[in-house]
N, CA, C and O atoms as a GROMACS GRO file, in nm:
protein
  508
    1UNK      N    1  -3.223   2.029   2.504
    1UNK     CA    2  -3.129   1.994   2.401
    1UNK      C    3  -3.001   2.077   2.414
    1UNK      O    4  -2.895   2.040   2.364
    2UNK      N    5  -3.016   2.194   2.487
    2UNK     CA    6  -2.924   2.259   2.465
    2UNK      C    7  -2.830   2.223   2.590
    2UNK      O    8  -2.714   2.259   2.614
    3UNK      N    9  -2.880   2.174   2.633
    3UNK     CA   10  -2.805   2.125   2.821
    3UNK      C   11  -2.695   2.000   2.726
    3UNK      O   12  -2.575   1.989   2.749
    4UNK      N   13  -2.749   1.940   2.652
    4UNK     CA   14  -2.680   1.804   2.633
    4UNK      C   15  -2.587   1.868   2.521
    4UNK      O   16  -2.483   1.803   2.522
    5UNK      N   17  -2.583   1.939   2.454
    5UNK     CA   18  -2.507   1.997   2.354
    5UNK      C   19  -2.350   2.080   2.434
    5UNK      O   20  -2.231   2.069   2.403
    6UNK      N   21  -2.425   2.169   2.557
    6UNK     CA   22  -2.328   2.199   2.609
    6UNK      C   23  -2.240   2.113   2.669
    6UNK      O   24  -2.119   2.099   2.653
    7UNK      N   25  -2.350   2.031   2.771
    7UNK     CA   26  -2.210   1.927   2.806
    7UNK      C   27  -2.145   1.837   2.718
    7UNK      O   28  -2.035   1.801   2.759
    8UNK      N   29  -2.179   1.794   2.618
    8UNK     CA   30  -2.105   1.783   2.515
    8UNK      C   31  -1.983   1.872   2.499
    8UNK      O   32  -1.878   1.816   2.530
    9UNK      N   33  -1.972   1.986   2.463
    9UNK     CA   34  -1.833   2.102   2.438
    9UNK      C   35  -1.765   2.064   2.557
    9UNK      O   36  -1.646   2.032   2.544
   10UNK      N   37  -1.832   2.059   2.708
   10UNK     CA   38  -1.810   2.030   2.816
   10UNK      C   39  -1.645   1.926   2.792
   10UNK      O   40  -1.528   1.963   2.784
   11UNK      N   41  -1.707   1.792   2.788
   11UNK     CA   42  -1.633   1.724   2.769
   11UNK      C   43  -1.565   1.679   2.668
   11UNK      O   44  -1.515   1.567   2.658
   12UNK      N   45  -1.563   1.781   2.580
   12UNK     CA   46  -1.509   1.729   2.453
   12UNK      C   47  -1.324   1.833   2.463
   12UNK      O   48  -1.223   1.836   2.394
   13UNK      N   49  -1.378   1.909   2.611
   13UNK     CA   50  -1.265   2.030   2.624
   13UNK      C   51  -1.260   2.166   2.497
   13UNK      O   52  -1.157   2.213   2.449
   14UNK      N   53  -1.376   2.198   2.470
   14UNK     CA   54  -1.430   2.300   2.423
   14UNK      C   55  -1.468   2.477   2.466
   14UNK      O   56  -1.499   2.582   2.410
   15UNK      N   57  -1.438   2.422   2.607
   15UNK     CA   58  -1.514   2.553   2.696
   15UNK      C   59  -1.422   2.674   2.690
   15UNK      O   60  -1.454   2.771   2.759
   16UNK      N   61  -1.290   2.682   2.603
   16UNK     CA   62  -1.254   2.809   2.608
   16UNK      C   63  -1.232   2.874   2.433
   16UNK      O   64  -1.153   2.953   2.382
   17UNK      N   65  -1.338   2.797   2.386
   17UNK     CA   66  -1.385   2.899   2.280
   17UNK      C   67  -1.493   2.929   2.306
   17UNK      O   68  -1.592   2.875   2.355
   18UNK      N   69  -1.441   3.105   2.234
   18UNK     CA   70  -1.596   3.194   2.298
   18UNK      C   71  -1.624   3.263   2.180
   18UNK      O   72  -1.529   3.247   2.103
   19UNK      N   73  -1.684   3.312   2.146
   19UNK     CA   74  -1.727   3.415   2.028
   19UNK      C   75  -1.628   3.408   1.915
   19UNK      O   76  -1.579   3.516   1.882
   20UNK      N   77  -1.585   3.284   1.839
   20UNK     CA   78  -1.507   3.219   1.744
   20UNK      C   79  -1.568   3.273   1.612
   20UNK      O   80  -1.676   3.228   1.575
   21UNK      N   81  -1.522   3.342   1.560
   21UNK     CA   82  -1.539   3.348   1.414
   21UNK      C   83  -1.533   3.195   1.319
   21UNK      O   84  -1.594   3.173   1.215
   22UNK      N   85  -1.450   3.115   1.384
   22UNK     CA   86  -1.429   2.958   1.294
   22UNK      C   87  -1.577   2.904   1.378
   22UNK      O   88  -1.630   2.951   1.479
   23UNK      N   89  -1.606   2.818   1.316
   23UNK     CA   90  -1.746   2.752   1.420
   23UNK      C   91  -1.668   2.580   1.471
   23UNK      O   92  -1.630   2.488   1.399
   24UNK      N   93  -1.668   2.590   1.570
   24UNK     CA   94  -1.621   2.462   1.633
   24UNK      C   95  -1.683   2.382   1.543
   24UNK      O   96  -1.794   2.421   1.505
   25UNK      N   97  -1.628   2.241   1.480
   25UNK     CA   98  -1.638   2.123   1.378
   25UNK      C   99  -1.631   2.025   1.490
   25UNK      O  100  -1.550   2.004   1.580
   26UNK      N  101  -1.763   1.963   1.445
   26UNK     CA  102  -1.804   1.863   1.536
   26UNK      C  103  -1.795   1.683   1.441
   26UNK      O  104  -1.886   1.637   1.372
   27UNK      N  105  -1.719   1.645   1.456
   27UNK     CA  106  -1.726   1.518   1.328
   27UNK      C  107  -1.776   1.380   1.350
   27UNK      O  108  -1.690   1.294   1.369
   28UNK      N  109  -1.898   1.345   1.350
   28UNK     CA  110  -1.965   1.228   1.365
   28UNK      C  111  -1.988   1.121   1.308
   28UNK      O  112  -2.049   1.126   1.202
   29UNK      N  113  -1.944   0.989   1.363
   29UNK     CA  114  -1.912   0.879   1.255
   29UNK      C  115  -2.029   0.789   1.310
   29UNK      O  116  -2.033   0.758   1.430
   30UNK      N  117  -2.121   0.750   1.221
   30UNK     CA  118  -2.243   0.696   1.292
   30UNK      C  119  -2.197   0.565   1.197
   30UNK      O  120  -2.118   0.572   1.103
   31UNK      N  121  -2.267   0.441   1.245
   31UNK     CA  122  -2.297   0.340   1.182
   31UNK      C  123  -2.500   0.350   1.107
   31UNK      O  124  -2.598   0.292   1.153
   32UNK      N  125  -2.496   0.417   1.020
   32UNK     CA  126  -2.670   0.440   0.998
   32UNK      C  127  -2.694   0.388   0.882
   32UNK      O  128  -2.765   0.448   0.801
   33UNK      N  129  -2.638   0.265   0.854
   33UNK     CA  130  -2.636   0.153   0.734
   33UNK      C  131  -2.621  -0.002   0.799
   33UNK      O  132  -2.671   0.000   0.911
   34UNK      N  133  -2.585  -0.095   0.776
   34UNK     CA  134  -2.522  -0.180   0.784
   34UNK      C  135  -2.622  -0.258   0.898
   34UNK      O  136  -2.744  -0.249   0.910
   35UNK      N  137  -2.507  -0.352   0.992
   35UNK     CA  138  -2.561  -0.417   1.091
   35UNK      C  139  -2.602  -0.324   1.218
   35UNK      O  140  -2.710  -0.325   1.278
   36UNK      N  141  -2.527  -0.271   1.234
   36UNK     CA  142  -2.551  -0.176   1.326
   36UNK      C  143  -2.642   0.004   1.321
   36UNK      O  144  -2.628   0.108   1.385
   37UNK      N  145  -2.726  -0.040   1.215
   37UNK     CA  146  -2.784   0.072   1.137
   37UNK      C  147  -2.950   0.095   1.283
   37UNK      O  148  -3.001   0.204   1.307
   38UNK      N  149  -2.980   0.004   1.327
   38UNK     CA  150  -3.084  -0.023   1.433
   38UNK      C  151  -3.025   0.083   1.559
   38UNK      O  152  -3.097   0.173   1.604
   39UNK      N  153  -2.915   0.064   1.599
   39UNK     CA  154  -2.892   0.191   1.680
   39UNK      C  155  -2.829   0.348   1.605
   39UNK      O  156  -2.847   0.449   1.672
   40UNK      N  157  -2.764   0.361   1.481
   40UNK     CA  158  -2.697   0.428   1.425
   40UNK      C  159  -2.805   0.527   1.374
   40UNK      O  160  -2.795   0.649   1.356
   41UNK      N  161  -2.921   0.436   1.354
   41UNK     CA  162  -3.000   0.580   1.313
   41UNK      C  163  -3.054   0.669   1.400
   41UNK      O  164  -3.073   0.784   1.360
   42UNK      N  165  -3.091   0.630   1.542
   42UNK     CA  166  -3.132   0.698   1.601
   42UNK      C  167  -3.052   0.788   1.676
   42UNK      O  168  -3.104   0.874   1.748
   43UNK      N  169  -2.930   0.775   1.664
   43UNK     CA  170  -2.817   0.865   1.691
   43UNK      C  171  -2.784   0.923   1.617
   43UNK      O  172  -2.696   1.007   1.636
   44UNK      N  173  -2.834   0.906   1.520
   44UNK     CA  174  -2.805   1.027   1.364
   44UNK      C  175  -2.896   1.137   1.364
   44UNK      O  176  -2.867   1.256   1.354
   45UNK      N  177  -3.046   1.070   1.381
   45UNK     CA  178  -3.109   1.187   1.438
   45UNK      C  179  -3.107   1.268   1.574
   45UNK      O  180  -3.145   1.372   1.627
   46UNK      N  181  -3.076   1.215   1.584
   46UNK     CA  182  -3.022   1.300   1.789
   46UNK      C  183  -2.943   1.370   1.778
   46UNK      O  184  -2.942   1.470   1.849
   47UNK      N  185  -2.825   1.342   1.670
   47UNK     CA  186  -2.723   1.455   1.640
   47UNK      C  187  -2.781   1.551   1.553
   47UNK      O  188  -2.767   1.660   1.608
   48UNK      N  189  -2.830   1.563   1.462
   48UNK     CA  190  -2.923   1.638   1.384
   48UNK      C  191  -2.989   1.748   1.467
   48UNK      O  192  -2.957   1.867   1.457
   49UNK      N  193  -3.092   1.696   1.557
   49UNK     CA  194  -3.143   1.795   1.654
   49UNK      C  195  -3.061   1.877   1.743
   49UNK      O  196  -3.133   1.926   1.829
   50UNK      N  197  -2.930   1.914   1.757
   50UNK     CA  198  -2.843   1.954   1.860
   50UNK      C  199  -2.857   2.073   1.799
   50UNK      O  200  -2.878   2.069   1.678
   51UNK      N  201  -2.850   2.178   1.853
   51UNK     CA  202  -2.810   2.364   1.832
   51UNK      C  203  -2.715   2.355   1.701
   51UNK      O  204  -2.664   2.247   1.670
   52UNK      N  205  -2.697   2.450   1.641
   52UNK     CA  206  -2.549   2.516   1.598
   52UNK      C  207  -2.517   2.607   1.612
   52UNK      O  208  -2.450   2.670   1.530
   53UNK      N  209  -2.566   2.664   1.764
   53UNK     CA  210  -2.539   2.793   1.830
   53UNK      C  211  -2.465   2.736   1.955
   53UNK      O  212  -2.494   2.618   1.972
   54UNK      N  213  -2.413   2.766   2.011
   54UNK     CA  214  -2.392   2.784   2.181
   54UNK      C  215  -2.326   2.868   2.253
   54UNK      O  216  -2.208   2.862   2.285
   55UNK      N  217  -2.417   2.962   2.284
   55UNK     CA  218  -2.336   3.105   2.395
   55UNK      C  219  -2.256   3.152   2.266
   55UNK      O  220  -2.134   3.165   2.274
   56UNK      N  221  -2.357   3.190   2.090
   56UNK     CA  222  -2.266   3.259   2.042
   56UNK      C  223  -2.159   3.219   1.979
   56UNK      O  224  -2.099   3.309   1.920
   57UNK      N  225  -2.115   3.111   1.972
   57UNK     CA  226  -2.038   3.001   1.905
   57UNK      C  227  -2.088   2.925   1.795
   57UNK      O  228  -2.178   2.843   1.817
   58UNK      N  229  -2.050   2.936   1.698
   58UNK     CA  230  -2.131   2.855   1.595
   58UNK      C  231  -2.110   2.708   1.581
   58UNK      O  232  -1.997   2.704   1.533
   59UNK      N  233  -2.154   2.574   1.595
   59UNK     CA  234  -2.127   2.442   1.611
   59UNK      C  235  -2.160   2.388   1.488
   59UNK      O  236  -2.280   2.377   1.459
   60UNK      N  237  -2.028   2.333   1.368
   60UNK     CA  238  -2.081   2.257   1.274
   60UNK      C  239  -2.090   2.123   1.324
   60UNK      O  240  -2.006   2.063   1.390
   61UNK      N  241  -2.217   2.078   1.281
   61UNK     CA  242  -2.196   1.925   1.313
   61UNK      C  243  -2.176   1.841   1.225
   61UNK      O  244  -2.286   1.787   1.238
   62UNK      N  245  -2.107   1.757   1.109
   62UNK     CA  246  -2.031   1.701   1.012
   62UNK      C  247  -2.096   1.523   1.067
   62UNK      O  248  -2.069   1.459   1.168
   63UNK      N  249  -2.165   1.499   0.980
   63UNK     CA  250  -2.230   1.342   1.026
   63UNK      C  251  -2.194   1.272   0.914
   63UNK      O  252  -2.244   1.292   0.804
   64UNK      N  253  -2.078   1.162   0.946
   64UNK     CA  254  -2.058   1.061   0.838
   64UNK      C  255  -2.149   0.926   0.834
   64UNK      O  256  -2.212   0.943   0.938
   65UNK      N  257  -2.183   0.836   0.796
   65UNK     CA  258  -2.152   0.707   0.774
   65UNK      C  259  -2.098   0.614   0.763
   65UNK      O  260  -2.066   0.580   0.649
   66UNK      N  261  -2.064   0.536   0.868
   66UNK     CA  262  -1.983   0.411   0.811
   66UNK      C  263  -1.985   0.250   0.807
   66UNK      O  264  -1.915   0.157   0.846
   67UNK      N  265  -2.110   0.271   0.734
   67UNK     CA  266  -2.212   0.141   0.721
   67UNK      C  267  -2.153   0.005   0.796
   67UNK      O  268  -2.120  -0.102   0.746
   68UNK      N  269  -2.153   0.045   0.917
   68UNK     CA  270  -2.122  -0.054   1.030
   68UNK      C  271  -1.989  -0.149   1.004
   68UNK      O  272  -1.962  -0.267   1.025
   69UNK      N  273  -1.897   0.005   0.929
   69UNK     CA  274  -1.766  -0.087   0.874
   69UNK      C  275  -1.616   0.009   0.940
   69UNK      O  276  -1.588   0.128   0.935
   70UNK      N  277  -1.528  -0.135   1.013
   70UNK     CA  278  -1.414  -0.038   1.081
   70UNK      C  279  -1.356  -0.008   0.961
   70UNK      O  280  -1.397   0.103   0.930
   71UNK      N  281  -1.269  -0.056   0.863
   71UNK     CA  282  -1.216   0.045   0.732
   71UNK      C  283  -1.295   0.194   0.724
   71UNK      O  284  -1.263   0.310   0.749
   72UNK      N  285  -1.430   0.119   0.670
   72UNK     CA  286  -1.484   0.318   0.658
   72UNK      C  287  -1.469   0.386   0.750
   72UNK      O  288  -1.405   0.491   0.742
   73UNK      N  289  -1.550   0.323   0.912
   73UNK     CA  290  -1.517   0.435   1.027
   73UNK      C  291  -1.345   0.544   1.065
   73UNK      O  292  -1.312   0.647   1.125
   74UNK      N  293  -1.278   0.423   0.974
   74UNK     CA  294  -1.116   0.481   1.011
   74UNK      C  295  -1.098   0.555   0.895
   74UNK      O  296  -0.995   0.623   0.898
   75UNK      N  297  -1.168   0.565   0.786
   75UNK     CA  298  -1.143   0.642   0.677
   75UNK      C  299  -1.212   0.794   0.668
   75UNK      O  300  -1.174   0.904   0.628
   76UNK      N  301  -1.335   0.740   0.726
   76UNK     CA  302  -1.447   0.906   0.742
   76UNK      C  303  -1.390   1.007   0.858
   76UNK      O  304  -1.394   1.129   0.874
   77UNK      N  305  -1.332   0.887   0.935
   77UNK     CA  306  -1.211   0.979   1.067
   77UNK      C  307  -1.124   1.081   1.004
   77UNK      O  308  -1.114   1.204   1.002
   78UNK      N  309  -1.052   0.960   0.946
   78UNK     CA  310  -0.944   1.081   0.869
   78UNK      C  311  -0.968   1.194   0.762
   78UNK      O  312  -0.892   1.288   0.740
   79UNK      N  313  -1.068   1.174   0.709
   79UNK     CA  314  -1.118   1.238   0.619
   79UNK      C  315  -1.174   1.428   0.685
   79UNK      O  316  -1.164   1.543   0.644
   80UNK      N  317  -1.230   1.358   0.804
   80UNK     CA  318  -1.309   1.454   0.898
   80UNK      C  319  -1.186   1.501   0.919
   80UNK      O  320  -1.174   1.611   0.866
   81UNK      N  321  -1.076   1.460   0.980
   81UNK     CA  322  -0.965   1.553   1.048
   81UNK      C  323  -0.856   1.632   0.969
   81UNK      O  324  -0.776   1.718   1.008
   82UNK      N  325  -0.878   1.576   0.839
   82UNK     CA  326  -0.801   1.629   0.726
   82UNK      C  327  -0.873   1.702   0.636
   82UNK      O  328  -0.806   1.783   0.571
   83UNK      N  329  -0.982   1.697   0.614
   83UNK     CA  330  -1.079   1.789   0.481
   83UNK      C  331  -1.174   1.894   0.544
   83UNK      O  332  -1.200   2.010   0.511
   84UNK      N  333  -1.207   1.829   0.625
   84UNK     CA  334  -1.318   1.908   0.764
   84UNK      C  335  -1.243   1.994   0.880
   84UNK      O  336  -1.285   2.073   0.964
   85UNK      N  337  -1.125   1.949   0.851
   85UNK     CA  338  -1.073   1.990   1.044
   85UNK      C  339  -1.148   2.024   1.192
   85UNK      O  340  -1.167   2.115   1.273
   86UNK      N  341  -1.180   1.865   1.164
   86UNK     CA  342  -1.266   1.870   1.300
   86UNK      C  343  -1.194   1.911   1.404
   86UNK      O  344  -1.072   1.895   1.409
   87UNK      N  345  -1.280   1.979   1.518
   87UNK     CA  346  -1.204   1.992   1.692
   87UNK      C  347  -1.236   1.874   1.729
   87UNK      O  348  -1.153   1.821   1.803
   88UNK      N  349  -1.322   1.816   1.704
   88UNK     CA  350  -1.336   1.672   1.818
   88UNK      C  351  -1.375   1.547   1.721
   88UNK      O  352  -1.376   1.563   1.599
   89UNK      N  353  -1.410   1.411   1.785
   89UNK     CA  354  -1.508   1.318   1.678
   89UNK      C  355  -1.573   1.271   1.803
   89UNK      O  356  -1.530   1.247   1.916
   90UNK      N  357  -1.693   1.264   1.746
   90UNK     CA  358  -1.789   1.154   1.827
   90UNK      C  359  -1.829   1.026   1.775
   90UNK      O  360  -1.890   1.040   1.669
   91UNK      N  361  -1.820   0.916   1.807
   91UNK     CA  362  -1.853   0.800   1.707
   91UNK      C  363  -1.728   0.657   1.779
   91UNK      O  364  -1.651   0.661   1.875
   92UNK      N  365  -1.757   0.559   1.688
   92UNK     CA  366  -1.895   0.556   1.577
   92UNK      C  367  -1.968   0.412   1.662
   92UNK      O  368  -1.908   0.350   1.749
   93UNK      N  369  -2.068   0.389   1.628
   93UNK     CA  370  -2.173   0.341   1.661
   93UNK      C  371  -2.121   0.170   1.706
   93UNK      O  372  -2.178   0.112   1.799
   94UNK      N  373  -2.050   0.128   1.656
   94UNK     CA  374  -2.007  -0.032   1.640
   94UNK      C  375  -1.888  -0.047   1.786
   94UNK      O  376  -1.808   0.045   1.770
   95UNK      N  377  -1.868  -0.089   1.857
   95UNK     CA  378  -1.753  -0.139   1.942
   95UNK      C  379  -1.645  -0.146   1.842
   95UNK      O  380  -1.557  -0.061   1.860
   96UNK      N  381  -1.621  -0.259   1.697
   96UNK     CA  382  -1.533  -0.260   1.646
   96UNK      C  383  -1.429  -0.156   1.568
   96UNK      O  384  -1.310  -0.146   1.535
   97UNK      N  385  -1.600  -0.064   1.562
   97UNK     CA  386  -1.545   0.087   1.458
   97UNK      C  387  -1.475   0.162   1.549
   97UNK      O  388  -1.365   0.194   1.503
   98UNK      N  389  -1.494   0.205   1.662
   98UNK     CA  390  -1.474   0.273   1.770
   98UNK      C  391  -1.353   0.180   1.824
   98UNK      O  392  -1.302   0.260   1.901
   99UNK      N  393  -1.292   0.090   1.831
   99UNK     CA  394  -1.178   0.058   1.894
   99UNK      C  395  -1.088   0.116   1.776
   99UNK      O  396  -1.013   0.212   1.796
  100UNK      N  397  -1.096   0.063   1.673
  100UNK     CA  398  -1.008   0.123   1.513
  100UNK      C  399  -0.991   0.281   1.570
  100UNK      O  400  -0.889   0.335   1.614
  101UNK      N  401  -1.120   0.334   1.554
  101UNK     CA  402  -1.108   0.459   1.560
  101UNK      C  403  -0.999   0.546   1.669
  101UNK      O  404  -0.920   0.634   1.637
  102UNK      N  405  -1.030   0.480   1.833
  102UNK     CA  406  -0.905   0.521   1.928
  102UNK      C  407  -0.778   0.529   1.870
  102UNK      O  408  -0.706   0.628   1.883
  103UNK      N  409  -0.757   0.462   1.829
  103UNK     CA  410  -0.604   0.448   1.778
  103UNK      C  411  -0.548   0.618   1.651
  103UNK      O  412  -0.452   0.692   1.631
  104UNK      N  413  -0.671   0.597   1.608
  104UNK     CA  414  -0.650   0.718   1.512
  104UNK      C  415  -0.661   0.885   1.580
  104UNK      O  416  -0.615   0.988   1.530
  105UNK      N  417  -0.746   0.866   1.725
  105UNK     CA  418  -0.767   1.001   1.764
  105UNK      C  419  -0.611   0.994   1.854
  105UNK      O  420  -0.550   1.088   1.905
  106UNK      N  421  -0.580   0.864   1.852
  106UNK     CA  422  -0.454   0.895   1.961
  106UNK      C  423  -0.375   0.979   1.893
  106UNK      O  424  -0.342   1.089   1.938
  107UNK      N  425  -0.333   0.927   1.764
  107UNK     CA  426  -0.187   0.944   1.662
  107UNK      C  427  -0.257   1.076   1.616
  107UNK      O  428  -0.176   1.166   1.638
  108UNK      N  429  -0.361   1.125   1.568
  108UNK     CA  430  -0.413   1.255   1.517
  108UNK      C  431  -0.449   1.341   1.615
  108UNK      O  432  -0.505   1.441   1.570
  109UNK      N  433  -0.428   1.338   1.808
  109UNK     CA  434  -0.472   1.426   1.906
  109UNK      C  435  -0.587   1.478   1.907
  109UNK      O  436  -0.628   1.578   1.966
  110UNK      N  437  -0.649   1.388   1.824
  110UNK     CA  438  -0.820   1.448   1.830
  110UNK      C  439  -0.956   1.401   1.936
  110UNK      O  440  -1.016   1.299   1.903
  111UNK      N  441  -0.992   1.460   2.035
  111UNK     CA  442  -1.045   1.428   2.119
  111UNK      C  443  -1.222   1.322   2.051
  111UNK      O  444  -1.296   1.336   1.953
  112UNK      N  445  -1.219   1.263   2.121
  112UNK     CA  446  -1.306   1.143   2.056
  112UNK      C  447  -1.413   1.087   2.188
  112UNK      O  448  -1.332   1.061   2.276
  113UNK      N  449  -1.523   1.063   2.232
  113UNK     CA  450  -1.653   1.028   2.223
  113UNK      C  451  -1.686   0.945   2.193
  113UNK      O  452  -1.743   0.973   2.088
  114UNK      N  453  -1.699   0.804   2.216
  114UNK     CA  454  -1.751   0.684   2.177
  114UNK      C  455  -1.855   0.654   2.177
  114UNK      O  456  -1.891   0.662   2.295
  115UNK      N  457  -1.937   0.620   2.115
  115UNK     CA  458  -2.118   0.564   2.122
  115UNK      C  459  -2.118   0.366   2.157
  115UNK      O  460  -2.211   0.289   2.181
  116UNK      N  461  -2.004   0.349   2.146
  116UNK     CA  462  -1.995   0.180   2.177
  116UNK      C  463  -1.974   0.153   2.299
  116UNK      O  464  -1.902   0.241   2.348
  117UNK      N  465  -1.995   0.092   2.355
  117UNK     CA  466  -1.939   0.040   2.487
  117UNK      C  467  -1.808  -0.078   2.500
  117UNK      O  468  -1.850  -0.193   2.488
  118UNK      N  469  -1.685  -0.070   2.519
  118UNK     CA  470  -1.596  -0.126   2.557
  118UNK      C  471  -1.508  -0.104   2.651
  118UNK      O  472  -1.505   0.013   2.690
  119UNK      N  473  -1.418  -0.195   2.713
  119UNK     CA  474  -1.310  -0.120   2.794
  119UNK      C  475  -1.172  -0.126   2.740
  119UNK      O  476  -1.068  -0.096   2.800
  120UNK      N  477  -1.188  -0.183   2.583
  120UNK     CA  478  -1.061  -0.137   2.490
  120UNK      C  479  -1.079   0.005   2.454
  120UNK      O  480  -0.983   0.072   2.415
  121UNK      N  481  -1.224   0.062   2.467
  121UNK     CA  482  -1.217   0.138   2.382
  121UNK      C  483  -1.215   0.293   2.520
  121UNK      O  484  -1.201   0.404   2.467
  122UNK      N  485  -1.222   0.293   2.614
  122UNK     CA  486  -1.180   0.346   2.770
  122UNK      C  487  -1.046   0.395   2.801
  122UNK      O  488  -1.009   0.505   2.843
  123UNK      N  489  -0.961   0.248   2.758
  123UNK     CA  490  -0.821   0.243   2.784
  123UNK      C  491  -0.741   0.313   2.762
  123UNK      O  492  -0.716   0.328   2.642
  124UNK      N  493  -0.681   0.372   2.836
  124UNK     CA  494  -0.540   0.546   2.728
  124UNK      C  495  -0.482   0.379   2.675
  124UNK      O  496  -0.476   0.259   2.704
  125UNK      N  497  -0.449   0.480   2.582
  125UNK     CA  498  -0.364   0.462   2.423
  125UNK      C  499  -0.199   0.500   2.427
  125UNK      O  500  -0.152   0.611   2.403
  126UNK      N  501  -0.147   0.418   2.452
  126UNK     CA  502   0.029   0.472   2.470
  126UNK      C  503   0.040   0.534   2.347
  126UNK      O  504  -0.004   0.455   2.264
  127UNK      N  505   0.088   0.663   2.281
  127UNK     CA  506   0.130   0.659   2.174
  127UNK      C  507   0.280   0.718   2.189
  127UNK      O  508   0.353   0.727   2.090
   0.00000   0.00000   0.00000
């Protein structure tokens, strides 16, 4: 677990915080309601199980909901990057939530993680 947590920080461009008094904010937008609640939950618990240690670093992990809806997913985003101040987002569970969502990590510079599969959602983002 801890292999997948690191490479996680890995690629989230994390690796040059070290012994942080702030604990890196991890902000997760799951779909664990809705239509898409069949894959959303089991990625809710998978995030659950991750460390909130690493090499000494404290990792909050911040797990929203957004009952398989792009409005909410784009709202729990902002919410995370404005109330939470997340370093990164991972999410969210839906292709549709997760294309919404790119657009918001573009304009907010927040590094983002997709759980959907698209190649809208791949694509750099002119901003």
């Amino acid at each position: 677990m801890r292999n997948i947590a690191a490479g996680l920080m890995l690629a989230l461009g994390l690796t040059t915080v070290t012994q942080a008094a702030e604990p890196v904010r991890v902000g997760v937008v799951l779909s664990e309601t809705g239509p898409g609640a069949s894959l959303g939950i089991p990625e809710g618990r998978s995030i659950r199980l991750l460390p909130r240690d690493l090499g000494g670093t404290p990792v909050e992990w911040i797990v929203l909901d957004d009952d398989s809806d792009t409005t909410r997913a784009v709202t729990n985003m902002r919410k995370l990057i404005t109330d939470n101040r997340v370093d990164a987002i991972i999410g969210s569970t839906v292709t549709p939530a997760s294309i919404a969502m790119v657009e918001v990590a573009a304009e907010q510079r927040v590094p983002m993680i997709s759980l959907a599969g698209s190649a809208a959602i791949v694509s750099p983002v002119e901003t």
